[in-house]
N, CA, C and O atoms as a Tripos MOL2 file, in Angstrom:
@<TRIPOS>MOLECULE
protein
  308   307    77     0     0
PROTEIN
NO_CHARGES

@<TRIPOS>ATOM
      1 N          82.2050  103.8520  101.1530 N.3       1 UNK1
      2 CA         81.1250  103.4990  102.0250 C.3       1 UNK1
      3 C          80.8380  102.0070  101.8750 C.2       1 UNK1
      4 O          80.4370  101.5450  100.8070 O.2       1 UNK1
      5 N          81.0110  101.3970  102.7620 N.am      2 UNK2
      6 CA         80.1460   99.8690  102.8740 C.3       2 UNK2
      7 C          78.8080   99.6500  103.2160 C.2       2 UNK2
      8 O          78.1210  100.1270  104.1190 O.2       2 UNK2
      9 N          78.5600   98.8370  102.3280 N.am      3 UNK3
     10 CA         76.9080   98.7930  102.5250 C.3       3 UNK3
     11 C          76.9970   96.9810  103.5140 C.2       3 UNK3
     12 O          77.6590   95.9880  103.2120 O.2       3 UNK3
     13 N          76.0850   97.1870  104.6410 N.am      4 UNK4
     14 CA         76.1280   95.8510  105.1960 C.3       4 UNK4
     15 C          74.2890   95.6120  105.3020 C.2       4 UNK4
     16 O          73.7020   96.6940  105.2950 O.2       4 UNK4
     17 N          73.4240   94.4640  105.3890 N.am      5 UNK5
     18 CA         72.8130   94.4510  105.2860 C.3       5 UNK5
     19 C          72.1310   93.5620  106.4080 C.2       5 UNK5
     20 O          72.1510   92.3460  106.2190 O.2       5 UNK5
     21 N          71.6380   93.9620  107.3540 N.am      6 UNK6
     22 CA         70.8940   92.9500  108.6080 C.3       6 UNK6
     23 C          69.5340   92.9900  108.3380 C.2       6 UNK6
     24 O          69.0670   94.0550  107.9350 O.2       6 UNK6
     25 N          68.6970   91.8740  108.5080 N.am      7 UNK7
     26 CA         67.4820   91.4570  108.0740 C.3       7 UNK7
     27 C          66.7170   90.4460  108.3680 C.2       7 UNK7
     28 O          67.0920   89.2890  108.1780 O.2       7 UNK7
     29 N          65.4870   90.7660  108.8950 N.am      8 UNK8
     30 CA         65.0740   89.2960  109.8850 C.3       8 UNK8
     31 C          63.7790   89.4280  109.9920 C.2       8 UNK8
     32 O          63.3420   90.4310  110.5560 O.2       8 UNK8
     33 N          62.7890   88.3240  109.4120 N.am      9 UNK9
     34 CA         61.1880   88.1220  109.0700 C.3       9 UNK9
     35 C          60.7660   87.1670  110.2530 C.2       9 UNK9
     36 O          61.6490   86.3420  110.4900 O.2       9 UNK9
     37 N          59.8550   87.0790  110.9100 N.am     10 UNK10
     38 CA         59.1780   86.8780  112.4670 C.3      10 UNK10
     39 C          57.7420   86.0480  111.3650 C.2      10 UNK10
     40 O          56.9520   86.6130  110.6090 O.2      10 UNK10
     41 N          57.8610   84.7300  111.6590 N.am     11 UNK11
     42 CA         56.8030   83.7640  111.2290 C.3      11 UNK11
     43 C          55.4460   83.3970  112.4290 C.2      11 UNK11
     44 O          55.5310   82.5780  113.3440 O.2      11 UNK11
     45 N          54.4140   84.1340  112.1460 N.am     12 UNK12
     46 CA         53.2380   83.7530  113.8550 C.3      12 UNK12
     47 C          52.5310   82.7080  113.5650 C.2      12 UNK12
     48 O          52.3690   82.2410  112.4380 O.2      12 UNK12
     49 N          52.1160   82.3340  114.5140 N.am     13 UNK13
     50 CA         50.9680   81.4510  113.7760 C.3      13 UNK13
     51 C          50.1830   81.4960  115.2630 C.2      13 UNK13
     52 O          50.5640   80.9460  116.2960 O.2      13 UNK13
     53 N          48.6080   82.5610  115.0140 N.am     14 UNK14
     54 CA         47.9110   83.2800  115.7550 C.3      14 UNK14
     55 C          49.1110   84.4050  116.4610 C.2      14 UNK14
     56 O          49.9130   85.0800  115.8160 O.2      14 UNK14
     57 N          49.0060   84.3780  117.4640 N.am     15 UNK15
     58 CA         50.0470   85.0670  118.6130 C.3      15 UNK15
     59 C          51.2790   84.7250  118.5940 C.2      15 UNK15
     60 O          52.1420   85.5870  118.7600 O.2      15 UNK15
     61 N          51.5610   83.5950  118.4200 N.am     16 UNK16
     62 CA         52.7950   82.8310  118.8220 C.3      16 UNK16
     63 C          54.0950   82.7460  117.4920 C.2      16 UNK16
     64 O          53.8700   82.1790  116.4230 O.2      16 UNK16
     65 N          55.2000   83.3010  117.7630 N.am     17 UNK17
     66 CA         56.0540   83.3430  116.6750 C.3      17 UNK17
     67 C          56.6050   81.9510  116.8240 C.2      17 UNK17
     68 O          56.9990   81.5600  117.9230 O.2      17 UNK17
     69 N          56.6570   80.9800  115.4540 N.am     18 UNK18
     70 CA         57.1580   79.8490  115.6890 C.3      18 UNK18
     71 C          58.2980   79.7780  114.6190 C.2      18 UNK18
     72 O          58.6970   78.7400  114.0910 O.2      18 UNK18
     73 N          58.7470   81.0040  114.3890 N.am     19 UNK19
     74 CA         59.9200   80.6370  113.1410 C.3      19 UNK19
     75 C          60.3360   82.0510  112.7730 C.2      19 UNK19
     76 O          59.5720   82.9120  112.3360 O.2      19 UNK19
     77 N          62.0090   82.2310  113.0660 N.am     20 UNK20
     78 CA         62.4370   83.6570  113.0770 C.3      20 UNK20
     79 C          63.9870   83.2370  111.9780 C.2      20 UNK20
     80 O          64.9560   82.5870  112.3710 O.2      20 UNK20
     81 N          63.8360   83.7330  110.8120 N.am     21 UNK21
     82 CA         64.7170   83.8710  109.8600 C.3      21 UNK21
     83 C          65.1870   85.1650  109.6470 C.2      21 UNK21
     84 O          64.5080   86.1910  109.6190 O.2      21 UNK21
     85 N          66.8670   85.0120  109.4400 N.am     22 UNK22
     86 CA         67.7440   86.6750  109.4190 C.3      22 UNK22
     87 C          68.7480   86.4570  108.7400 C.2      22 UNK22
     88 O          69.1800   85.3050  108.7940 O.2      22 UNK22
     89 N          69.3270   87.2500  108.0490 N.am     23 UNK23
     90 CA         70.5090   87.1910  107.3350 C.3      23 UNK23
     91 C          71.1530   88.5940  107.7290 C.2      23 UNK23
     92 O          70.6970   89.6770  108.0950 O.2      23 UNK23
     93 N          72.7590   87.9370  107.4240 N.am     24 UNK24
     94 CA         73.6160   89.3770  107.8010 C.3      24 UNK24
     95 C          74.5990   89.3160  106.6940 C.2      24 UNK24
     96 O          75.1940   88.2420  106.5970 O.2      24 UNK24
     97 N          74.8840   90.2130  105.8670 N.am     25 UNK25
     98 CA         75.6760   90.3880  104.7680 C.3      25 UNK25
     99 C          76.4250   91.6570  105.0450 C.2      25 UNK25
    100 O          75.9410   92.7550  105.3170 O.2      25 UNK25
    101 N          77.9170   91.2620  104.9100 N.am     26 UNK26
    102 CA         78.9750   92.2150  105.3610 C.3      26 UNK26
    103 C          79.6330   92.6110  103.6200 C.2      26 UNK26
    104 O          79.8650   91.9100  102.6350 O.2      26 UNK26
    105 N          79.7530   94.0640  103.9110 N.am     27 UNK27
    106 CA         80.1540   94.6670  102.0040 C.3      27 UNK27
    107 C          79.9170   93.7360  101.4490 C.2      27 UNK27
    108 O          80.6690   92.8350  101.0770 O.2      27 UNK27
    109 N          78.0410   93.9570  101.2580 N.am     28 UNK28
    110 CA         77.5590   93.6790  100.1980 C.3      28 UNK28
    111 C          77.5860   93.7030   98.9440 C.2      28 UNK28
    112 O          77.0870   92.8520   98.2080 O.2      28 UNK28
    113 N          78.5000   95.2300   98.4250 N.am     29 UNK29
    114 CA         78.6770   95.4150   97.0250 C.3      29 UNK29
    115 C          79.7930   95.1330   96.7930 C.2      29 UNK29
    116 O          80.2280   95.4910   95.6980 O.2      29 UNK29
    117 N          80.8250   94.2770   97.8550 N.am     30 UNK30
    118 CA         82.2080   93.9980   97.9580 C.3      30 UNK30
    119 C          82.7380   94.8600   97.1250 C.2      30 UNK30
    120 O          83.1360   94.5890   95.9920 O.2      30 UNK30
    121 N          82.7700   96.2410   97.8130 N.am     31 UNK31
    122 CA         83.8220   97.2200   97.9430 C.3      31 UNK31
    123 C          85.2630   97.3320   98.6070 C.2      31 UNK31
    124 O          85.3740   96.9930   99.7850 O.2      31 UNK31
    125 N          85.7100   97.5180   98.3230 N.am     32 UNK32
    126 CA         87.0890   97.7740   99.0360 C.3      32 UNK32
    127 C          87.4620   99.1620   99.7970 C.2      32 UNK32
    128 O          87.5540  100.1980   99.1380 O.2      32 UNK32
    129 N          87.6220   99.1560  100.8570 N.am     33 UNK33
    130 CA         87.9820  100.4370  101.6550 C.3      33 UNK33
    131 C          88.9850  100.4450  101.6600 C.2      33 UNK33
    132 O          89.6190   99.4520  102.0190 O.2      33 UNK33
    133 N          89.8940  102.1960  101.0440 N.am     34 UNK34
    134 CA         91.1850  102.2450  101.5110 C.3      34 UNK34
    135 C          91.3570  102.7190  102.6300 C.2      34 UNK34
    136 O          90.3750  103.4010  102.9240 O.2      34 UNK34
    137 N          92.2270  102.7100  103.5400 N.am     35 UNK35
    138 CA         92.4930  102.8180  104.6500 C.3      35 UNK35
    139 C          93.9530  103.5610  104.9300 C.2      35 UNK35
    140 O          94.2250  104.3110  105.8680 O.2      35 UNK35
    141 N          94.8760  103.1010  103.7580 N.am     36 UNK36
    142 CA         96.1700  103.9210  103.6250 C.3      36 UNK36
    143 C          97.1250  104.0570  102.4500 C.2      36 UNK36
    144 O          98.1550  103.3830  102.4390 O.2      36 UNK36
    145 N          96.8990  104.7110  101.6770 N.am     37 UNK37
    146 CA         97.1220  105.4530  100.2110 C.3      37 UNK37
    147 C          98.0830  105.5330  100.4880 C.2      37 UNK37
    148 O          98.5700  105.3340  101.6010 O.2      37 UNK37
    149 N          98.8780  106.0340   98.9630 N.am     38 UNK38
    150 CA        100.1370  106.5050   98.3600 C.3      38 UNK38
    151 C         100.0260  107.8480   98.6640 C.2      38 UNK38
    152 O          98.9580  108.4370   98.4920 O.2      38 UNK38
    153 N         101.2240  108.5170   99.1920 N.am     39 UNK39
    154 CA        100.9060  109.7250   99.1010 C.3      39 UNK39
    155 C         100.8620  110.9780   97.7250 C.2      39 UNK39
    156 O         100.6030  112.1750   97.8470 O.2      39 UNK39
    157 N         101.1670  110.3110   96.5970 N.am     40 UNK40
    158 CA        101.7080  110.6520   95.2260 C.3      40 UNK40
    159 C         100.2240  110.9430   95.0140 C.2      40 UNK40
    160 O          99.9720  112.1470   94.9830 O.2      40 UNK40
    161 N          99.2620  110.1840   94.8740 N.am     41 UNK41
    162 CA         98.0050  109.7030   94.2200 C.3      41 UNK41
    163 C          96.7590  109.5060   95.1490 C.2      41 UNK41
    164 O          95.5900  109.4960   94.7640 O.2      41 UNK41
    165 N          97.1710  109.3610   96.3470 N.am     42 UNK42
    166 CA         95.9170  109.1700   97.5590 C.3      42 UNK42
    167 C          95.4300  108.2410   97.0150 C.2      42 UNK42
    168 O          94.2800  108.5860   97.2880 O.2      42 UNK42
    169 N          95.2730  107.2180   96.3950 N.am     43 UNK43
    170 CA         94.8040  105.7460   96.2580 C.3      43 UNK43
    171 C          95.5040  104.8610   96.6840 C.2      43 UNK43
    172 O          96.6360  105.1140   97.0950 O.2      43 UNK43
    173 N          95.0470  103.7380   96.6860 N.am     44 UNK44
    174 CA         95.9970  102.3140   97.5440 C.3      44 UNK44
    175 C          96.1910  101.3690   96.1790 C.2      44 UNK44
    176 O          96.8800  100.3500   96.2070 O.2      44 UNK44
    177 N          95.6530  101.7290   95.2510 N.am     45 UNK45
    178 CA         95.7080  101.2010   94.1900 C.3      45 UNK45
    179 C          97.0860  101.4030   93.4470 C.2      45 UNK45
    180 O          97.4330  100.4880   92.6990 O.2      45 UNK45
    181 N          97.6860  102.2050   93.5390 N.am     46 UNK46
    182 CA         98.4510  102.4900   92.7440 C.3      46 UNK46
    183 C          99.6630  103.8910   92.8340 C.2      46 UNK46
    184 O          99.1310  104.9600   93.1340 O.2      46 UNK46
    185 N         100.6580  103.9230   92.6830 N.am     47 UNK47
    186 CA        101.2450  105.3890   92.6970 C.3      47 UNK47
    187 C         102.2120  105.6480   91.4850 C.2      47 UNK47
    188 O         103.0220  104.8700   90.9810 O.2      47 UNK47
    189 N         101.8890  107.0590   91.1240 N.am     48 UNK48
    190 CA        102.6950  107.8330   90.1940 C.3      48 UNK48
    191 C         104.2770  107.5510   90.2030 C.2      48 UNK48
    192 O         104.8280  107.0760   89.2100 O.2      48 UNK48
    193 N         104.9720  107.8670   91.3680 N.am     49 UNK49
    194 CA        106.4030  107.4170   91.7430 C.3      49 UNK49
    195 C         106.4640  106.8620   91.7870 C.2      49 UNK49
    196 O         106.5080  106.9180   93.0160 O.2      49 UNK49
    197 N         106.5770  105.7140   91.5700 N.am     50 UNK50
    198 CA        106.9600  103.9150   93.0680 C.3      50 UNK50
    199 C         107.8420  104.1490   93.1630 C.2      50 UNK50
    200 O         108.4020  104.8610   92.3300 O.2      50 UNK50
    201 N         108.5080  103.6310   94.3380 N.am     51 UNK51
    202 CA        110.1880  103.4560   94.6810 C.3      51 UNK51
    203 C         110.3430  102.5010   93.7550 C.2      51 UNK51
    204 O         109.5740  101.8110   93.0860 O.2      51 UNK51
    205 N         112.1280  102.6680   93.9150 N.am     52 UNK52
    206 CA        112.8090  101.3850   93.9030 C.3      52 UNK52
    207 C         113.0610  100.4650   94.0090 C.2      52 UNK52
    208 O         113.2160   99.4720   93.2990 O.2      52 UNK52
    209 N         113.1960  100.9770   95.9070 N.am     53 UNK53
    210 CA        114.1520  100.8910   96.9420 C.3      53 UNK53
    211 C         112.7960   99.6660   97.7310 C.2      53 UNK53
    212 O         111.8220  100.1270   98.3250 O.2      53 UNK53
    213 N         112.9450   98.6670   97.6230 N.am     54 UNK54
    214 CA        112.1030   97.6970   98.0740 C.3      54 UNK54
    215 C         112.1440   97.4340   99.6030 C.2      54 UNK54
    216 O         111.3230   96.7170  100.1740 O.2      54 UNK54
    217 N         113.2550   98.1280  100.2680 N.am     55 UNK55
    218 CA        113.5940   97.6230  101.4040 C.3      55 UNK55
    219 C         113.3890   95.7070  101.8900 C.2      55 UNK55
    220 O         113.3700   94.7700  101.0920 O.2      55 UNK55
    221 N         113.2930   95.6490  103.0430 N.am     56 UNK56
    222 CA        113.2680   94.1710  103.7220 C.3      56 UNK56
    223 C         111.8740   93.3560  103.0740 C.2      56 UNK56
    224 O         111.4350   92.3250  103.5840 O.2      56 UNK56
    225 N         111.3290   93.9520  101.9770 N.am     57 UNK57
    226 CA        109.8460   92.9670  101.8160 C.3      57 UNK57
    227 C         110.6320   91.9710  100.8790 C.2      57 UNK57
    228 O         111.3410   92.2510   99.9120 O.2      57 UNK57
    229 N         110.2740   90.5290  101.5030 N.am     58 UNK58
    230 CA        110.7610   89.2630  100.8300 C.3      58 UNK58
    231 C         109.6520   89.0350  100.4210 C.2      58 UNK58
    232 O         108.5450   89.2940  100.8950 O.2      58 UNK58
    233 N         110.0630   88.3750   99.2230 N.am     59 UNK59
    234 CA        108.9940   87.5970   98.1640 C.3      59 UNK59
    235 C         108.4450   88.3670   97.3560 C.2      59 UNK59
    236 O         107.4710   87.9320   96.7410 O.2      59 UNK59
    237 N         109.0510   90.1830   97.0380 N.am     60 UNK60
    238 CA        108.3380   91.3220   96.0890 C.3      60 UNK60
    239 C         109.1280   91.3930   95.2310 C.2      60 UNK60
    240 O         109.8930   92.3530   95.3300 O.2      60 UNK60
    241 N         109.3350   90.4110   93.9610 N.am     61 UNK61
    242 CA        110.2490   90.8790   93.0770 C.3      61 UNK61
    243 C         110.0500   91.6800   91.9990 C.2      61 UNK61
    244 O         110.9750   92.2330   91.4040 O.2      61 UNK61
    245 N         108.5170   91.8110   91.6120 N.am     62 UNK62
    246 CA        108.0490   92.6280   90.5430 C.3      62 UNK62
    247 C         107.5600   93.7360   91.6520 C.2      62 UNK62
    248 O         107.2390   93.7590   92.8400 O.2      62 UNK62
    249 N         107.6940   94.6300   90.5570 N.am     63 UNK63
    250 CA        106.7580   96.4890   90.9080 C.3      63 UNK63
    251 C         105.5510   95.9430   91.3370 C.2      63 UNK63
    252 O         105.2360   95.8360   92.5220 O.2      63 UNK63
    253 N         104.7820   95.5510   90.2610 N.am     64 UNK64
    254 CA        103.0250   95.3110   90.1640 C.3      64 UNK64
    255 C         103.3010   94.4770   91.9930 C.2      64 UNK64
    256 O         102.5930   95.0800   92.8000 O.2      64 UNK64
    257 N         103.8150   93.7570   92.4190 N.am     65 UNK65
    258 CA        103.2740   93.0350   93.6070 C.3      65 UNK65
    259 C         104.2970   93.7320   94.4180 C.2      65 UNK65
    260 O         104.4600   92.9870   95.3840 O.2      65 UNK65
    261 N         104.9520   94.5960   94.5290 N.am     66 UNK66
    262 CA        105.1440   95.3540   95.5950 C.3      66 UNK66
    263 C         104.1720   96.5010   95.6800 C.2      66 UNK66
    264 O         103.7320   96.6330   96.8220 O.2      66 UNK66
    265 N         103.6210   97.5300   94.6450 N.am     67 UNK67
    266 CA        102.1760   97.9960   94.8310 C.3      67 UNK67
    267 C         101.0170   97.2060   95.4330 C.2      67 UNK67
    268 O         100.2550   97.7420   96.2380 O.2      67 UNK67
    269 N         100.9040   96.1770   95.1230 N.am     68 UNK68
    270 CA         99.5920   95.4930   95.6100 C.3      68 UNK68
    271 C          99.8290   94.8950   97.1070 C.2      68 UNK68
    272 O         100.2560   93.8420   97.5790 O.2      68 UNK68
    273 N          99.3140   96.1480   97.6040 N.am     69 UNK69
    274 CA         99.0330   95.6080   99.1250 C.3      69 UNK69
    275 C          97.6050   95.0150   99.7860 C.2      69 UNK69
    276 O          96.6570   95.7300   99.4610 O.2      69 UNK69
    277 N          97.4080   94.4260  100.2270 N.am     70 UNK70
    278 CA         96.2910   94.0720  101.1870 C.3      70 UNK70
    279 C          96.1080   94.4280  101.9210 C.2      70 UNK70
    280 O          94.9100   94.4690  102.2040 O.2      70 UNK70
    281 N          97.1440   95.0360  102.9530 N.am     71 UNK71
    282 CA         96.7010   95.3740  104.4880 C.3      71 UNK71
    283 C          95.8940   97.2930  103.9470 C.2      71 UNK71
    284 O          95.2720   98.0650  104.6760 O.2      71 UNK71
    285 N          96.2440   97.4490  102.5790 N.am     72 UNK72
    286 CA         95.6740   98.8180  102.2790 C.3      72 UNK72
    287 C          94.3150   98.8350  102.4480 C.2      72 UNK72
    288 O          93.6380   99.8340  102.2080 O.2      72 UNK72
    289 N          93.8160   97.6740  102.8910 N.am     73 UNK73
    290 CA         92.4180   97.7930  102.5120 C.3      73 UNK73
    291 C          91.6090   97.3230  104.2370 C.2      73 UNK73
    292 O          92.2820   96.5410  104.9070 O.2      73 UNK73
    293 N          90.6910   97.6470  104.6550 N.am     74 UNK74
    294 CA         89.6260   97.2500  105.5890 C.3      74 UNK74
    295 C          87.9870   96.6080  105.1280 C.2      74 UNK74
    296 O          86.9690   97.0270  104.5760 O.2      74 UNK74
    297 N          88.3510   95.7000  105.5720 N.am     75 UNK75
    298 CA         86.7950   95.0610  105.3460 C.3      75 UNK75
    299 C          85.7770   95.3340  105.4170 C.2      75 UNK75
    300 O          84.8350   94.9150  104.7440 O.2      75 UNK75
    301 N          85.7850   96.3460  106.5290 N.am     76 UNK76
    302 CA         84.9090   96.9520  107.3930 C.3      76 UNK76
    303 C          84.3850   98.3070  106.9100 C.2      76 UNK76
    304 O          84.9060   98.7580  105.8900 O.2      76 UNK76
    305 N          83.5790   98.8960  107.4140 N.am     77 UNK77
    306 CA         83.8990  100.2640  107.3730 C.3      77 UNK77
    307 C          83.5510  101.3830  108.3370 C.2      77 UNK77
    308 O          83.9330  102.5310  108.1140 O.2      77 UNK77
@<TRIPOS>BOND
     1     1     2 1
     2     2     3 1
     3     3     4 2
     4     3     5 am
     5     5     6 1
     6     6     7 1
     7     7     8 2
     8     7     9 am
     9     9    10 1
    10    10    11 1
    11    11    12 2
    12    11    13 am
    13    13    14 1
    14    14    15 1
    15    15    16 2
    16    15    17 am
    17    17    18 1
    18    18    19 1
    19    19    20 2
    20    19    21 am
    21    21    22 1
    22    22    23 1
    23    23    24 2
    24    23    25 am
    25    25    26 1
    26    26    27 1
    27    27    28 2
    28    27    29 am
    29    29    30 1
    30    30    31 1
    31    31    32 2
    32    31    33 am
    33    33    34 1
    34    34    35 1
    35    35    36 2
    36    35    37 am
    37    37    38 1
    38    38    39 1
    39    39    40 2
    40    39    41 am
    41    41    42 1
    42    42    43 1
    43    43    44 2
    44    43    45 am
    45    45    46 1
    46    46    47 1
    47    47    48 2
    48    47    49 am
    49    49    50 1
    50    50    51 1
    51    51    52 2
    52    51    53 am
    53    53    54 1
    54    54    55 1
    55    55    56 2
    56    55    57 am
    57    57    58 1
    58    58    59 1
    59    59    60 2
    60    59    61 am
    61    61    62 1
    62    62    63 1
    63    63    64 2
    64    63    65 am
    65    65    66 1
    66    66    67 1
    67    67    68 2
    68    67    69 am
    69    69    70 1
    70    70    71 1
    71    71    72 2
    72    71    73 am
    73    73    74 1
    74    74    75 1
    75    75    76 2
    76    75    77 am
    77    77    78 1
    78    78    79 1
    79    79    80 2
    80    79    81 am
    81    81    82 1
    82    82    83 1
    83    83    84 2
    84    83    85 am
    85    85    86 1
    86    86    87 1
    87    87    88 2
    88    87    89 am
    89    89    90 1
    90    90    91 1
    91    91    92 2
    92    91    93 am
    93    93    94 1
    94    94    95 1
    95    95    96 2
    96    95    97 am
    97    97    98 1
    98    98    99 1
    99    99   100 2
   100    99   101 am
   101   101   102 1
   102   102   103 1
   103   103   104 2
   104   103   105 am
   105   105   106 1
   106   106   107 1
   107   107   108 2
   108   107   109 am
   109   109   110 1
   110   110   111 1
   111   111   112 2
   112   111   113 am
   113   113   114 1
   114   114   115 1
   115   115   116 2
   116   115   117 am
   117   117   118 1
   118   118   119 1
   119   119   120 2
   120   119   121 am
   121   121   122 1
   122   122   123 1
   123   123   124 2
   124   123   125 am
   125   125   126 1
   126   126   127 1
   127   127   128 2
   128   127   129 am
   129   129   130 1
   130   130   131 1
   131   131   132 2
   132   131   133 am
   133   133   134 1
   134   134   135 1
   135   135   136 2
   136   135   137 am
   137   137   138 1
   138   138   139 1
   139   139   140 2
   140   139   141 am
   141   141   142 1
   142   142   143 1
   143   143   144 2
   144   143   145 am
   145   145   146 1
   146   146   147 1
   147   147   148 2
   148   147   149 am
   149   149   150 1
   150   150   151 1
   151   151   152 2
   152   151   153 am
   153   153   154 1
   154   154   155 1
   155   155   156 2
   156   155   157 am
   157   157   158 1
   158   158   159 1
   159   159   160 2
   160   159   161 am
   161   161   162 1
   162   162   163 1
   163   163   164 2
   164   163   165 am
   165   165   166 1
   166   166   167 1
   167   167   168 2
   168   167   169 am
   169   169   170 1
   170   170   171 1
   171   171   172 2
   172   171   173 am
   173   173   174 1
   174   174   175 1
   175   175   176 2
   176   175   177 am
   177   177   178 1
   178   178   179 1
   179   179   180 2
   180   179   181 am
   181   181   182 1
   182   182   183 1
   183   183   184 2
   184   183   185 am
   185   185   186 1
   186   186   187 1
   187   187   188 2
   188   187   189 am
   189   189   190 1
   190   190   191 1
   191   191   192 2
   192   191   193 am
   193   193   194 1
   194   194   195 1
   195   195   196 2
   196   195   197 am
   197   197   198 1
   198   198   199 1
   199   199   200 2
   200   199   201 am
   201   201   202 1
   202   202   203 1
   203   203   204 2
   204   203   205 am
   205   205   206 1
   206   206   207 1
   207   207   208 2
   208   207   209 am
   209   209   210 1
   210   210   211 1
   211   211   212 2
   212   211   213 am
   213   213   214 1
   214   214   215 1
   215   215   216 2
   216   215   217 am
   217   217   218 1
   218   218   219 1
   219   219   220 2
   220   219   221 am
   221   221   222 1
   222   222   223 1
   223   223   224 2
   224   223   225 am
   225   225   226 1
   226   226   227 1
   227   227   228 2
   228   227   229 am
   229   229   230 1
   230   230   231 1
   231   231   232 2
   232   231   233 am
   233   233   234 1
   234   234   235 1
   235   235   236 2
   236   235   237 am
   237   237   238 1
   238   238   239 1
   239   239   240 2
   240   239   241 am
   241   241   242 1
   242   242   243 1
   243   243   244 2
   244   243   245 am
   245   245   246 1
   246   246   247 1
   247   247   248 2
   248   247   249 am
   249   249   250 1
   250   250   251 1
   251   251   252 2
   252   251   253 am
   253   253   254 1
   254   254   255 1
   255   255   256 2
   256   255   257 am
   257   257   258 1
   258   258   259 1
   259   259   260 2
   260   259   261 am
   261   261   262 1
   262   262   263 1
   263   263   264 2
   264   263   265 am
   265   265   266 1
   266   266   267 1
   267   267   268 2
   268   267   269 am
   269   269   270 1
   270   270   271 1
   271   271   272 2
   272   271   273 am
   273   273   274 1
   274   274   275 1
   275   275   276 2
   276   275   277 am
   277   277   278 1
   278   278   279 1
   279   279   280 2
   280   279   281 am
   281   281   282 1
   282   282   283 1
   283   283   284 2
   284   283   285 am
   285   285   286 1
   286   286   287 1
   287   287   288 2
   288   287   289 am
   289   289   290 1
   290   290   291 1
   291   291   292 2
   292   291   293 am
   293   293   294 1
   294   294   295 1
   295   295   296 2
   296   295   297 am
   297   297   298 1
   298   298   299 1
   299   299   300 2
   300   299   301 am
   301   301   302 1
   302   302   303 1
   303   303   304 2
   304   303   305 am
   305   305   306 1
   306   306   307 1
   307   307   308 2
@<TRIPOS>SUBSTRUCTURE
     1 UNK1         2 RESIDUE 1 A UNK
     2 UNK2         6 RESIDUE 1 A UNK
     3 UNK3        10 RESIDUE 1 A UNK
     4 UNK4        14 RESIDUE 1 A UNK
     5 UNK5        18 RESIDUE 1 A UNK
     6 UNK6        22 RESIDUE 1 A UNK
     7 UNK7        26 RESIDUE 1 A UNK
     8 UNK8        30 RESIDUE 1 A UNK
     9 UNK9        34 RESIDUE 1 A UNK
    10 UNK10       38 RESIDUE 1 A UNK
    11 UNK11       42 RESIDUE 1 A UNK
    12 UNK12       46 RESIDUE 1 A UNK
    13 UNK13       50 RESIDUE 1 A UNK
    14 UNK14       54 RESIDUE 1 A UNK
    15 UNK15       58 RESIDUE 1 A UNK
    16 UNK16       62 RESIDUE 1 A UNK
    17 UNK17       66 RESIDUE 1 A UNK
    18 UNK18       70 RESIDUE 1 A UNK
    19 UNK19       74 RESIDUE 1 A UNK
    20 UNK20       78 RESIDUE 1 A UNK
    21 UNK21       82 RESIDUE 1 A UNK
    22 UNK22       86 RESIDUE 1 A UNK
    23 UNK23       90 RESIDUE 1 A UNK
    24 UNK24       94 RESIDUE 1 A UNK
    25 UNK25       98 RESIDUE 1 A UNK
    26 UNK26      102 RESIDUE 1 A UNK
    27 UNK27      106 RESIDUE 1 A UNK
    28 UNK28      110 RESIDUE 1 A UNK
    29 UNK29      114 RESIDUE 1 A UNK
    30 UNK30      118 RESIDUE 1 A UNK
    31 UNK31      122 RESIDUE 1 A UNK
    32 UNK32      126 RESIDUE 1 A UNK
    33 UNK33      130 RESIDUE 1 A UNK
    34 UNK34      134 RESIDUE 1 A UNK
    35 UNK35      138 RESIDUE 1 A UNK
    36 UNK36      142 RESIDUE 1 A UNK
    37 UNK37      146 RESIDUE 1 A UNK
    38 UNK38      150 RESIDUE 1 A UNK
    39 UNK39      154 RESIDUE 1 A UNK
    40 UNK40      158 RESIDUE 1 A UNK
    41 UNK41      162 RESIDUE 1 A UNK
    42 UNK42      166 RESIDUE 1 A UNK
    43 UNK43      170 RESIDUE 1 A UNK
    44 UNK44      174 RESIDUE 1 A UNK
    45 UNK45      178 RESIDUE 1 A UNK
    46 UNK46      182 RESIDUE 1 A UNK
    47 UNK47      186 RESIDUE 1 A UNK
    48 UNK48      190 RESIDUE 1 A UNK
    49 UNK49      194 RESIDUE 1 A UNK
    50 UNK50      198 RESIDUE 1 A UNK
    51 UNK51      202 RESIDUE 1 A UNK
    52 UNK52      206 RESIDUE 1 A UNK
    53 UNK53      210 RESIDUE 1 A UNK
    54 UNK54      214 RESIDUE 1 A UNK
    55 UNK55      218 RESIDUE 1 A UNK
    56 UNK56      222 RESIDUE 1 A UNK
    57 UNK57      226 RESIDUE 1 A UNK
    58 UNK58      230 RESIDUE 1 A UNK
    59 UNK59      234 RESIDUE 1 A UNK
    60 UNK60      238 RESIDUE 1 A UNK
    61 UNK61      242 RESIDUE 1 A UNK
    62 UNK62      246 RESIDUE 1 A UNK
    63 UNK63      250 RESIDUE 1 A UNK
    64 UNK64      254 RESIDUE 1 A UNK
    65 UNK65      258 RESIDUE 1 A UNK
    66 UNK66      262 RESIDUE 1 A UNK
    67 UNK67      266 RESIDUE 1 A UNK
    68 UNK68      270 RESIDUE 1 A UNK
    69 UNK69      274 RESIDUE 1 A UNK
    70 UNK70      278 RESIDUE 1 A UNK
    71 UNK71      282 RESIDUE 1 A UNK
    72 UNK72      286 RESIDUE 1 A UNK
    73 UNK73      290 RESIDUE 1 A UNK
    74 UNK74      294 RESIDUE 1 A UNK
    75 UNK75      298 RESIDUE 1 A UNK
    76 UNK76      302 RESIDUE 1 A UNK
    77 UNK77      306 RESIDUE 1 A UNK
């Protein structure tokens, strides 16, 4: 779950608002959403099996950074 946070204080002075302050904070508790897991383990973090078999990914020469994906994750939620 992402927590996002919108928030906005209305300044009057008599009737008349003369000053409107807001903040917007996106995953606030900067969580990470998985979005597409291992199927070994259902986490994006990590899997029981790993392949080998690295196929066409250039620039993955260790295990640890062929597990570590980014696109596993959404900002959003």
């Amino acid at each position: 779950m992402i927590f996002d946070l919108h928030a906005h204080k209305d300044f009057k002075v008599g009737k008349s608002t003369v000053a409107t302050v807001f903040i917007k904070a996106y995953n606030l508790l900067d969580r990470l959403n998985e979005i597409y897991v291992y199927d070994d383990t259902g986490r994006a973090t990590y899997a029981l099996y790993p392949r080998s078999d690295y196929g066409d990914e250039f620039g993955r020469h260790y295990l640890k950074d062929y597990l570590n994906r980014p696109t596993y994750y959404s900002s959003r939620g």
